[in-house]
C-alpha positions in Angstrom: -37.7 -18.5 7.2 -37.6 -22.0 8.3 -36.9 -23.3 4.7 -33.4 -21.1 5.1 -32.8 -22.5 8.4 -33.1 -25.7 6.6 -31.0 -24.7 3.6 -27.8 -23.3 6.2 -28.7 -26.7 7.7 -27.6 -28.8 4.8 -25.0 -26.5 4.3 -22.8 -26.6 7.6 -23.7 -30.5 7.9 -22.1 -30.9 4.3 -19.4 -28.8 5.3 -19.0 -30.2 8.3 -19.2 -33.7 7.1 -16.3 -32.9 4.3 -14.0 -31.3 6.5 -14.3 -34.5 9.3 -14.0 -37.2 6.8 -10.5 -35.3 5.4 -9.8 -35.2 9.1 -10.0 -38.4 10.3 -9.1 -40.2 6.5 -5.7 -38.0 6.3 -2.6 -40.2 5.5 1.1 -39.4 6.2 1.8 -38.4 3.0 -0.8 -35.9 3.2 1.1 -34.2 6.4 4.7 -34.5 5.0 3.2 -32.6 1.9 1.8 -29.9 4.3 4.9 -30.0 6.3 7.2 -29.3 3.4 5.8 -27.1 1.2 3.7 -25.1 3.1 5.3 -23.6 6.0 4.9 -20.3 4.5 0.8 -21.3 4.2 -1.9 -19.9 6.1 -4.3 -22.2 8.1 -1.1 -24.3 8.6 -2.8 -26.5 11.3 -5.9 -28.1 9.2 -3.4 -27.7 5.7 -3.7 -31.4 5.9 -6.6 -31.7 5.7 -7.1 -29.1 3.0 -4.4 -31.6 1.1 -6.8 -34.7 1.9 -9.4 -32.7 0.7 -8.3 -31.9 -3.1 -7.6 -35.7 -3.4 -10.8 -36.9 -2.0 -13.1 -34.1 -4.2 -10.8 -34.9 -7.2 -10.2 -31.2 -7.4 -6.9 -32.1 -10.5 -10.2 -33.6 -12.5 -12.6 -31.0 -12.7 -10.5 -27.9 -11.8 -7.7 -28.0 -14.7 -8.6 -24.7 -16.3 -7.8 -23.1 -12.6 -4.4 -25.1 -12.1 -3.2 -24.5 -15.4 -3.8 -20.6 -14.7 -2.4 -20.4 -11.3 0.6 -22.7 -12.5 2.0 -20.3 -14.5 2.8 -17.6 -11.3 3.9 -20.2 -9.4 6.6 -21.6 -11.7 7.6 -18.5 -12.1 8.1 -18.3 -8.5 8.8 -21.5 -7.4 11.0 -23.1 -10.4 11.2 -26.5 -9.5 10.4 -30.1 -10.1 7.7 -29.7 -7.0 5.6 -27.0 -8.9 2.7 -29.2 -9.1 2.8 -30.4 -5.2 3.4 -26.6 -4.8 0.0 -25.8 -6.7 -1.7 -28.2 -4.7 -0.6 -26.4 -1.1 -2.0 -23.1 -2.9 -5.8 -24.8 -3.5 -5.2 -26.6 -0.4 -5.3 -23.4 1.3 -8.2 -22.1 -0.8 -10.6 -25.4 0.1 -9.3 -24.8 3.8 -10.7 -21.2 3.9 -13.8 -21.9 2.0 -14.7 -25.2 4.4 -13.8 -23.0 7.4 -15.6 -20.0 6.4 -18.4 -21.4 4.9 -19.3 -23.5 8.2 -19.0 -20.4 10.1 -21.5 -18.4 8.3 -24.2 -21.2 8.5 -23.8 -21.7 12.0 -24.0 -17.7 12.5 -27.3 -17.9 10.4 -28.6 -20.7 12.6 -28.0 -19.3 15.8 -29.4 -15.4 14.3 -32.3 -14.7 12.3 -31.6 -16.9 9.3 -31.4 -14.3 5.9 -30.6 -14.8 2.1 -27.7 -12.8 2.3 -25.6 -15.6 4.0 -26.3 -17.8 0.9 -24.8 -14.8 -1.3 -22.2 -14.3 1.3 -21.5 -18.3 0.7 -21.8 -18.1 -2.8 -19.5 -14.7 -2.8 -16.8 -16.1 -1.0 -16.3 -19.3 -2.8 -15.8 -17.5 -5.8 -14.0 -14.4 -4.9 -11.3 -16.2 -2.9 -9.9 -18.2 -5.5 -9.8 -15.4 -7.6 -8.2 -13.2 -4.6 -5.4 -16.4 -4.4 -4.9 -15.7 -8.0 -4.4 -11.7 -8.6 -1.8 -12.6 -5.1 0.4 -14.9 -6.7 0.5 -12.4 -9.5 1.3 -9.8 -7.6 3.9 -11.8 -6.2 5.4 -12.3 -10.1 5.3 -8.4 -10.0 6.9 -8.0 -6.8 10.0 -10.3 -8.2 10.7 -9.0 -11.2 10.6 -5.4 -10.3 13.0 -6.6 -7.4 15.4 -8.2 -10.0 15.5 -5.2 -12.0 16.2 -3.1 -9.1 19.3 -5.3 -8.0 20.4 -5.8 -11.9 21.9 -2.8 -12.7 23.7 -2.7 -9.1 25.7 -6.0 -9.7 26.3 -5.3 -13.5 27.9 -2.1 -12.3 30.0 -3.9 -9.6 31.0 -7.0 -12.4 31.9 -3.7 -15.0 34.0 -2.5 -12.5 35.9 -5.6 -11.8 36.4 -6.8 -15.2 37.6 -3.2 -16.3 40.3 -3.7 -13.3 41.4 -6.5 -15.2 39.4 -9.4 -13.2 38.5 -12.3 -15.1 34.7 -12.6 -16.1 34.2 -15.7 -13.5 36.4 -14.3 -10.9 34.4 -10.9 -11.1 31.2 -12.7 -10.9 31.7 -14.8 -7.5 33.3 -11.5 -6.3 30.1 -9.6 -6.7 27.7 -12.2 -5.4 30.1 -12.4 -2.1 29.9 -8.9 -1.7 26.1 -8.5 -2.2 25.1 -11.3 0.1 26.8 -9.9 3.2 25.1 -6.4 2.6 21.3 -7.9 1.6 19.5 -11.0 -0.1 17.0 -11.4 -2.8 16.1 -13.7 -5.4 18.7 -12.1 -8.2 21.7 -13.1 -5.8 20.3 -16.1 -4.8 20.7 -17.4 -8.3 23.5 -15.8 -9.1 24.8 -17.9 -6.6 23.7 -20.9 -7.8 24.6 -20.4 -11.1 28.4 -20.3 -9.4 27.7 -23.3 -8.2 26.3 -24.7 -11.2 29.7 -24.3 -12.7 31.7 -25.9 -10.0 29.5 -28.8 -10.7 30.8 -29.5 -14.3 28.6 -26.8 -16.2 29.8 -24.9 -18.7 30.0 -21.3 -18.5 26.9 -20.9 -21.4 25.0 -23.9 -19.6 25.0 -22.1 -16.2 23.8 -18.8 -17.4 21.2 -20.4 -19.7 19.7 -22.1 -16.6 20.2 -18.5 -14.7 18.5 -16.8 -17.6 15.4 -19.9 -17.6 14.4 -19.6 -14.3 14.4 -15.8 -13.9 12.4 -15.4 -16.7 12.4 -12.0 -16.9 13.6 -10.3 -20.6 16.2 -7.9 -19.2 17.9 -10.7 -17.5 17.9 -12.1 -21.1 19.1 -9.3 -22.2 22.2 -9.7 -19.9 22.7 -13.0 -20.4 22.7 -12.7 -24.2 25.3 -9.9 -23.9 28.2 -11.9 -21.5 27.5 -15.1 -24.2 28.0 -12.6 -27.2 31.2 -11.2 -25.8 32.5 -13.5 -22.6 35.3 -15.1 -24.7 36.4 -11.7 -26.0 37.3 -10.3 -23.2 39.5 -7.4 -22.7 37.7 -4.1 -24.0 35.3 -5.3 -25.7 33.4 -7.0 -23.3 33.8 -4.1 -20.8 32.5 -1.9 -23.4 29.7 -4.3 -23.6 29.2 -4.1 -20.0 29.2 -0.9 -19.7 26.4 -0.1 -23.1 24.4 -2.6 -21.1 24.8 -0.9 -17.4 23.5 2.4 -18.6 20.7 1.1 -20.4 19.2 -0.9 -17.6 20.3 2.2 -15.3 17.6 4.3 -17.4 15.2 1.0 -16.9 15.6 1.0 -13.0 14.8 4.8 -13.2 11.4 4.6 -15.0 10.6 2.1 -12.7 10.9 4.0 -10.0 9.5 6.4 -11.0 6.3 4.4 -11.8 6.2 2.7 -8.6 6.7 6.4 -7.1 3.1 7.5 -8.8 1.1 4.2 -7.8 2.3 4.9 -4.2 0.8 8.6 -4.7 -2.2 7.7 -6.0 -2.7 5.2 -3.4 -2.9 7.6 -1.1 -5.1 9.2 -3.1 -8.2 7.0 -1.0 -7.5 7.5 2.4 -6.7 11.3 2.2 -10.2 11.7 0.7 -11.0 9.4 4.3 -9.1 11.8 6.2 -10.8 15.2 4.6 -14.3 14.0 4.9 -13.6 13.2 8.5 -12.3 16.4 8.9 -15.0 18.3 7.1 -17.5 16.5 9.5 -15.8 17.2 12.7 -15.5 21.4 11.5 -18.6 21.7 9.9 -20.7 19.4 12.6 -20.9 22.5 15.3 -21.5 25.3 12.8 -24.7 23.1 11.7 -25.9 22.3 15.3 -25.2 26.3 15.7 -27.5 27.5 13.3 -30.2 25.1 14.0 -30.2 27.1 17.7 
């Protein structure tokens, strides 16, 4: 017993000591990182001194295997020339947690009956949280694209529309993106919009929907983008019948999406229903026991 108390000792006094010397060594640079890419962060207050933290352990040294792997979400997510400071907000958050957690437990074990299962709990934690970070991040990269492919086939049927009426491809495309932003926002108008902009800016038309296609990243985008390069300078009929081919077919992909994320919403309420009966069950059958035992 005592050799645990000893053990959750030199654990929160280790803890304790890395979290105080990120503390008091954290430079400016380490707030203004905090300050500007994570205000969407958790533990927002001390993300400083998670920042301080991944410099002073030299996490970019030993942890490249995890970086390189939760990279690849963000980018997808994030799309910029910050993806890397971006990356370091998201372990900065992770070492955060762990260093606030991990203090708490061995204090709690001090001041209890000092057991084994805190140093499981300890171990447990710092490696399920990094992996929880991950798998969120992912689902994050799921979220989006099943987003974009749910708006896709609503501004492809506007822009059809609009170049059938005789609007020029351009024209049509600014027209849609005006419309959609007053009635909601999401990450397909957003660059849309930008992609507009892009071509005030000196872009070509094949440049800015390139760039579009590049940080969507997602293959029925690609599939759009292909088909207005193919056909953009044809115009007239043929590129509304192009349109139009294309609208139906990611009209049937919206639909077996939804209807996929219709059955994983069933069967997640597969769990608590079974909850919900079993409570149930007890609260009927709990009398007609105690009954018969009279």
């Amino acid at each position: 017993m005592r050799q645990l108390i000893y053990v959750y000792y030199a654990i929160a006094v280790l803890h304790i000591g890395i979290f105080m010397t990120a503390l008091i060594t954290v430079r400016p640079h380490h707030k203004q990182l905090a300050e500007e890419e994570g205000k969407e962060a958790s533990f927002r207050p001390f993300l400083a001194v998670g920042v301080r933290c991944y410099d002073m352990l030299r996490i970019q040294g030993w942890a490249k295997n995890y970086l390189n792997l939760i990279y690849v979400p963000i980018n997808t997510l994030k799309f910029s020339t910050k993806t890397w400071e971006a990356v370091k907000i998201e372990v900065a958050q992770i070492i955060t947690i762990l260093l606030c957690m991990n203090m708490l437990i061995s204090l709690l074990m001090i001041g209890t009956s000092a057991d084994v299962a805190g140093i499981f709990l300890i171990v447990l934690l710092s490696l399920m949280i990094p992996f929880v970070k991950y798998k969120q991040l992912q689902q994050k990269v799921k979220e989006r694209k099943r987003e974009i492919l749910i708006e896709l086939p609503k501004l492809l049927n506007k822009l059809t529309l609009l170049v059938a009426a005789g609007e020029t491809l351009l024209k049509a495309m600014a027209k849609v993106v005006e419309v959609r932003e007053r009635e909601e926002h999401n990450v397909l108008i957003t660059e849309w919009k930008r992609m507009i902009h892009l071509l005030s800016h000196q872009y070509s038309f094949p440049q800015a929907m390139e760039e579009m296609n590049r940080r969507l990243a997602v293959q029925e985008v690609s599939l759009f983008t292909n088909t207005v390069l193919l056909n953009y300078r044809r115009g007239g009929n043929d590129l509304v019948v192009a349109l139009r081919g294309l609208s139906q077919q990611l009209w049937e992909s919206r639909k077996t999406l939804t209807k996929t994320m219709g059955e994983e919403a069933s069967s997640k309420l597969v769990f608590p229903m079974i909850i919900i009966f079993l409570v149930v069950l007890v609260i009927v059958a709990t009398p007609a026991i105690m009954s018969m035992q009279f």
